[in-house]
C-alpha atoms as an extended CHARMM CRD file, in Angstrom:
* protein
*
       138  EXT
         1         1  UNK       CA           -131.2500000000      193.5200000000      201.5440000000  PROA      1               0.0000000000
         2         2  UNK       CA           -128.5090000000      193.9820000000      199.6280000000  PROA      2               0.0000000000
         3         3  UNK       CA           -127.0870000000      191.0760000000      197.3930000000  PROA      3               0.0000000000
         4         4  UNK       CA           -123.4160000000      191.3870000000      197.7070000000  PROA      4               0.0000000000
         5         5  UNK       CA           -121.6190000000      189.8050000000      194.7170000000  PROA      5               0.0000000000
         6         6  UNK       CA           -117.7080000000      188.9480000000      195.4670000000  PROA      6               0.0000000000
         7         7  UNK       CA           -116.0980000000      187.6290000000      192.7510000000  PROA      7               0.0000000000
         8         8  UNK       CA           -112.9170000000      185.7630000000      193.2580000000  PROA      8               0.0000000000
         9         9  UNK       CA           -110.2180000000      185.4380000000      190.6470000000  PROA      9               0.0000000000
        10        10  UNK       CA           -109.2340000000      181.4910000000      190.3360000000  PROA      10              0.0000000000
        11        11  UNK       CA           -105.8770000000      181.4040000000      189.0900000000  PROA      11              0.0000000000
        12        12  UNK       CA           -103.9190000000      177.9770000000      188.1630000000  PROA      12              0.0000000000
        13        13  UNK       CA           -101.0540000000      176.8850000000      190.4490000000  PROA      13              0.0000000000
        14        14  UNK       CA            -98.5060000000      174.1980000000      189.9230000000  PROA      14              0.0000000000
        15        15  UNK       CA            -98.0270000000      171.6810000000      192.3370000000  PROA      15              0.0000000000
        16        16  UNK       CA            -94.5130000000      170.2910000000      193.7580000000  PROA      16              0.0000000000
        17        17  UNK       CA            -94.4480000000      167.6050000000      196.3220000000  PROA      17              0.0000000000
        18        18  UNK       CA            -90.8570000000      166.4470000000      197.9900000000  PROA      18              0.0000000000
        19        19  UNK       CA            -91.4680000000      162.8160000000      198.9790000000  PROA      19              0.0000000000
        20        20  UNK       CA            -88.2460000000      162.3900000000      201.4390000000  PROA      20              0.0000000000
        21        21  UNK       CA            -85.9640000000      165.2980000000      202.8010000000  PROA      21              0.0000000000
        22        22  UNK       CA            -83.0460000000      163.8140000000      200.6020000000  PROA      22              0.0000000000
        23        23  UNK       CA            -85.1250000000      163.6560000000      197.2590000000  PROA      23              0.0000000000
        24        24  UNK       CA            -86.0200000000      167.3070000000      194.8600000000  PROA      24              0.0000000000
        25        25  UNK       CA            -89.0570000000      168.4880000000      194.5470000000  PROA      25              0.0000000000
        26        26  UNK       CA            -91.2670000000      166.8310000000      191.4430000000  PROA      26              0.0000000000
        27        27  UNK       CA            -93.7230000000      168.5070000000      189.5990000000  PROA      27              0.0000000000
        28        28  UNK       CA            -97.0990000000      166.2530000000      189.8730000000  PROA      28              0.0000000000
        29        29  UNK       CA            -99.6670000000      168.3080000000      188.2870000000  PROA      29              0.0000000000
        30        30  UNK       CA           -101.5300000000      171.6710000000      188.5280000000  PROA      30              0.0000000000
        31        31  UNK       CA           -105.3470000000      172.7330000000      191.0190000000  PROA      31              0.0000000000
        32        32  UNK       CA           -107.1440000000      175.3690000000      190.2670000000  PROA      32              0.0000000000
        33        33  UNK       CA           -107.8890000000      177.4970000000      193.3180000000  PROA      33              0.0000000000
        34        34  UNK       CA           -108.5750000000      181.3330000000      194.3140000000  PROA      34              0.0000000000
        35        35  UNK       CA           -106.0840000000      181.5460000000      196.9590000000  PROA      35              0.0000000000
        36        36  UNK       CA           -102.4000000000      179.6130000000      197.8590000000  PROA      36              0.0000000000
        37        37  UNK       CA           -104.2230000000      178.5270000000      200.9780000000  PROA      37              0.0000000000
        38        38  UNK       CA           -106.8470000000      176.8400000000      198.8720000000  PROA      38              0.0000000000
        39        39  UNK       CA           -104.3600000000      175.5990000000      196.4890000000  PROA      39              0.0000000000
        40        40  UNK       CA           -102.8470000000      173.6560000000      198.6340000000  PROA      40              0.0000000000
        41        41  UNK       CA           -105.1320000000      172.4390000000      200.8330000000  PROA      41              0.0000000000
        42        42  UNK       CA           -106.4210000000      171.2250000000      197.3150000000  PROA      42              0.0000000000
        43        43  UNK       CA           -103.0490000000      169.9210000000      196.6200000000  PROA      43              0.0000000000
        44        44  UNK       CA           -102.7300000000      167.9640000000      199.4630000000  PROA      44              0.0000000000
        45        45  UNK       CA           -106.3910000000      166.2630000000      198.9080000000  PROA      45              0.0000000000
        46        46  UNK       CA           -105.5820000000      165.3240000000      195.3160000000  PROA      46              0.0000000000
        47        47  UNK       CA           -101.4120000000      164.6730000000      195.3530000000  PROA      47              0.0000000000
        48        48  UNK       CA           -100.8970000000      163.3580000000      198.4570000000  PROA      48              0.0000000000
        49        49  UNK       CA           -103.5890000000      161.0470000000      199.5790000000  PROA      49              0.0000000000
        50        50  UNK       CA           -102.0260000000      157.4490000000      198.6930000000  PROA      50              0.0000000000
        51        51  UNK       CA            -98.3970000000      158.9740000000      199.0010000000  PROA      51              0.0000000000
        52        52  UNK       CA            -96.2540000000      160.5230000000      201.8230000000  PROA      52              0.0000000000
        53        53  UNK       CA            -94.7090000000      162.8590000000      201.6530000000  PROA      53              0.0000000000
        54        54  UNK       CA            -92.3550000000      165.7690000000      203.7310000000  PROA      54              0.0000000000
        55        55  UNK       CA            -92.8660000000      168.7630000000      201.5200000000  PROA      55              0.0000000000
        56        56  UNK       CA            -95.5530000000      170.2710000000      198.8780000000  PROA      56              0.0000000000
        57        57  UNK       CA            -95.2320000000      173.7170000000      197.2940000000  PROA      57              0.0000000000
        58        58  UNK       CA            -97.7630000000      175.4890000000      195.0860000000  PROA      58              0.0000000000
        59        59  UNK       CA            -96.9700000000      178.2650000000      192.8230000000  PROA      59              0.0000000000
        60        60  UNK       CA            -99.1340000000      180.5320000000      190.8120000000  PROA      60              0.0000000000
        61        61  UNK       CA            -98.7520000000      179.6100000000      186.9360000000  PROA      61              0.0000000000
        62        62  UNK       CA            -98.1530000000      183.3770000000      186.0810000000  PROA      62              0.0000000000
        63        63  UNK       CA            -94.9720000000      183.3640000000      188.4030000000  PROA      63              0.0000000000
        64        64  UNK       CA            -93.1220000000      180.6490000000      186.4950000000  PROA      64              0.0000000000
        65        65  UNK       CA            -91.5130000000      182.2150000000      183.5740000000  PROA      65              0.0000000000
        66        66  UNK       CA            -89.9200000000      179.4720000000      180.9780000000  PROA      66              0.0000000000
        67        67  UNK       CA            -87.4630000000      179.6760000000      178.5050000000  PROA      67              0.0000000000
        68        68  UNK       CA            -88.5480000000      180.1560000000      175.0110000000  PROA      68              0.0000000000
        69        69  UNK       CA            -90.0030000000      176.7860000000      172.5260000000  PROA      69              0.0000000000
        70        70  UNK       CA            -88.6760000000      178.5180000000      169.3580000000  PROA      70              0.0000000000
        71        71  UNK       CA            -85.3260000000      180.2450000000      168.5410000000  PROA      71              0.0000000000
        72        72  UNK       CA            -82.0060000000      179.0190000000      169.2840000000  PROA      72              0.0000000000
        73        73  UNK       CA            -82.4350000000      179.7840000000      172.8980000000  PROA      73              0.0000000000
        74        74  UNK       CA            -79.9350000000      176.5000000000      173.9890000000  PROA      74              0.0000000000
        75        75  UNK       CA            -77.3020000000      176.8020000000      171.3960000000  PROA      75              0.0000000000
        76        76  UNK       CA            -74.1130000000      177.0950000000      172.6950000000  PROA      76              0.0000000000
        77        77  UNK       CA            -72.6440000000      180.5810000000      172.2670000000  PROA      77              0.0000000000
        78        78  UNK       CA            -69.2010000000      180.1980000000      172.7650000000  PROA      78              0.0000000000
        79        79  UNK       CA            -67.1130000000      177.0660000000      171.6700000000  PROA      79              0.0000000000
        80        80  UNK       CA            -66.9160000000      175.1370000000      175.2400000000  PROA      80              0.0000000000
        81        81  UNK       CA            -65.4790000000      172.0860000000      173.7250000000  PROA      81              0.0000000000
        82        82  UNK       CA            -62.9310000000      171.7900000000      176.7850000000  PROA      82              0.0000000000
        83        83  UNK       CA            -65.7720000000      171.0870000000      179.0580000000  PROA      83              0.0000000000
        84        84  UNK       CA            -66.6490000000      167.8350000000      176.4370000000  PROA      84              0.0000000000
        85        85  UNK       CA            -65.4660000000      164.2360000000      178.1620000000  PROA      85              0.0000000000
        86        86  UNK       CA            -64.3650000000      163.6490000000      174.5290000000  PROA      86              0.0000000000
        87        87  UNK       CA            -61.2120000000      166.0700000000      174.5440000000  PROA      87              0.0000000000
        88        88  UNK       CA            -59.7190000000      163.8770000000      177.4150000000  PROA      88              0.0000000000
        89        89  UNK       CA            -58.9550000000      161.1330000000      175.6260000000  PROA      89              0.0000000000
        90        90  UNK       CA            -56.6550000000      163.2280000000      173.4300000000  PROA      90              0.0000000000
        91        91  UNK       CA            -55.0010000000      164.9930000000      176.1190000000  PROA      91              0.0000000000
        92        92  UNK       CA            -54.0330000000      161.5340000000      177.4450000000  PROA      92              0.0000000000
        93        93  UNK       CA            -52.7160000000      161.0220000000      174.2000000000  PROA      93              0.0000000000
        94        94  UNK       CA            -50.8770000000      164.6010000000      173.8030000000  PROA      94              0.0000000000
        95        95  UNK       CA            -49.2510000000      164.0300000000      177.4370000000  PROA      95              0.0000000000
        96        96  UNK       CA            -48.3330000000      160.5660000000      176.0300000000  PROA      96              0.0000000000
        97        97  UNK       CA            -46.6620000000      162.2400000000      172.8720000000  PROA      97              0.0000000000
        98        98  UNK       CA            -45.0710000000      164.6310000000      175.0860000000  PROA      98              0.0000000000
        99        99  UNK       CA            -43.1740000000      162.4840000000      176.9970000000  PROA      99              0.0000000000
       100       100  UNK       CA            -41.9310000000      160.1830000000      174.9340000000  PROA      100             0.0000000000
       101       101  UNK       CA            -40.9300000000      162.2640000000      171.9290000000  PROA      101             0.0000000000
       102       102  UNK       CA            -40.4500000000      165.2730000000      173.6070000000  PROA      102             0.0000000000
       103       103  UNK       CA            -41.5830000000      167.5660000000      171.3540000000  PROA      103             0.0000000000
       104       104  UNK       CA            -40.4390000000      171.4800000000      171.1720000000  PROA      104             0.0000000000
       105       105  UNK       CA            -42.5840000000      174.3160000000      171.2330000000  PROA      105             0.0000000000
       106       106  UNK       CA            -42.6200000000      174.5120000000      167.4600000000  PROA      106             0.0000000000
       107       107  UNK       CA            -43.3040000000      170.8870000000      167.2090000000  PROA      107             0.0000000000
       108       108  UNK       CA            -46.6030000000      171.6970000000      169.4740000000  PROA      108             0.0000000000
       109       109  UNK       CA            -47.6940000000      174.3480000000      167.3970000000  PROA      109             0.0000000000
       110       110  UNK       CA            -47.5840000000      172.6050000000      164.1260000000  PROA      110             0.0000000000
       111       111  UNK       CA            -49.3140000000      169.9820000000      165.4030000000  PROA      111             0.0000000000
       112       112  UNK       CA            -52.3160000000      171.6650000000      166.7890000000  PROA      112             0.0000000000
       113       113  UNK       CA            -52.4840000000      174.4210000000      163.8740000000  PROA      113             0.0000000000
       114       114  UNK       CA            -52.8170000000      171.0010000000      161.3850000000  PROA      114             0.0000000000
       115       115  UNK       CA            -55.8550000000      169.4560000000      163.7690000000  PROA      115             0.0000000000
       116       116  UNK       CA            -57.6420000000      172.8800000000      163.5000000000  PROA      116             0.0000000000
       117       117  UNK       CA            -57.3830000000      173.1910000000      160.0450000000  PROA      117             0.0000000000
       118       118  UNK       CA            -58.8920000000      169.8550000000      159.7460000000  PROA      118             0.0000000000
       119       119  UNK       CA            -61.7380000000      170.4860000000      162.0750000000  PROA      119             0.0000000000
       120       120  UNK       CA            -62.1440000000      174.0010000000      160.4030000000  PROA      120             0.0000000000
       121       121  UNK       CA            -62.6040000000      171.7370000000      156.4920000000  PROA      121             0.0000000000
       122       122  UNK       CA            -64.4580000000      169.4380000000      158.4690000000  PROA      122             0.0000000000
       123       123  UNK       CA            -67.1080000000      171.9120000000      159.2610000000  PROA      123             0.0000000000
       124       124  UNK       CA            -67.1710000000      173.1030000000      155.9390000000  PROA      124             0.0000000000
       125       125  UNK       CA            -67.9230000000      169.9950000000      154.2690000000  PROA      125             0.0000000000
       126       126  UNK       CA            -71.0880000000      169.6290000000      156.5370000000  PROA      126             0.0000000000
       127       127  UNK       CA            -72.3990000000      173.3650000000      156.0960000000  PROA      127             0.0000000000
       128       128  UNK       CA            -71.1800000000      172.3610000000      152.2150000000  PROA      128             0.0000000000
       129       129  UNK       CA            -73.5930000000      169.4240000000      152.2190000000  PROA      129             0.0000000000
       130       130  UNK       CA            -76.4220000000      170.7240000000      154.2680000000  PROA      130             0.0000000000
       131       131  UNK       CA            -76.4990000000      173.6190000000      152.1580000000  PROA      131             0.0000000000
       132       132  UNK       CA            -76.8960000000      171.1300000000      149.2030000000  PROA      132             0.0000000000
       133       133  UNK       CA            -79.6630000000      169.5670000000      150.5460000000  PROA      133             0.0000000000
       134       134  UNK       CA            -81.4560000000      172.8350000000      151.3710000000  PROA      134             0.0000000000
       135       135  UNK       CA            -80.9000000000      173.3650000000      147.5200000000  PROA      135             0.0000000000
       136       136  UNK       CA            -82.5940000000      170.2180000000      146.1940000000  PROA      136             0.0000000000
       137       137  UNK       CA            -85.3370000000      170.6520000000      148.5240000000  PROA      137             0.0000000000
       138       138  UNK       CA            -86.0630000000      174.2000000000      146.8600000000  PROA      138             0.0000000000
């Protein structure tokens, strides 16, 4: 007789349960299995035995593909300052001007040329000073 040697591939899945319909999905922990059917059978033995739950998903580690640790992967790219809650306190304020002075278009464009310029020395004096500190460090 032949000894027939299978070898199955275990591969590492991540496990997300859904504990009511209106709630996401919540990454719990990983099984180790050699199939999806395995993984969460396994899933359901070791995630769900105290806790209900409506829904439980397993995915293969080597299908999740995450966004870099190093770099400047999440720096913003373009200036999106208009999407900040902070600029609506001074268009409040603008509107405020607006109607009770009245302002012409001039007016308007003096104004806002003079708060660039001071954001724009602003910056400068912190890549001024952080460049200074990189310097003593040296």
């Amino acid at each position: 007789m032949e000894k027939r040697e299978e070898k199955r591939a275990f591969g590492v899945y991540e496990v997300f349960v859904q504990k009511t319909a209106l709630d996401h999905h919540r990454h719990v922990g990983s099984v180790v299995a050699p199939s999806p059917d395995v993984a969460l059978i396994t899933a359901r033995e070791n995630f769900l035995r105290r806790d209900p739950a409506v829904n439980l998903w397993v995915v293969p580690r080597d299908a999740i593909y995450a966004a870099p640790r190093e770099g400047d992967f999440f720096a913003r790219e373009l200036d999106r300052r208009y999407r900040e809650v902070s600029g609506y306190s001074e268009n409040g304020r603008l509107w405020k001007m607006f109607k009770e002075e009245n302002p012409d278009f001039e007016e308007m464009i003096r104004y806002f040329e003079a708060k660039e310029a001071e954001r724009r020395r602003s910056l400068l004096i912190s890549e001024g000073e952080q460049e200074s500190r990189g310097s003593r460090r040296s």
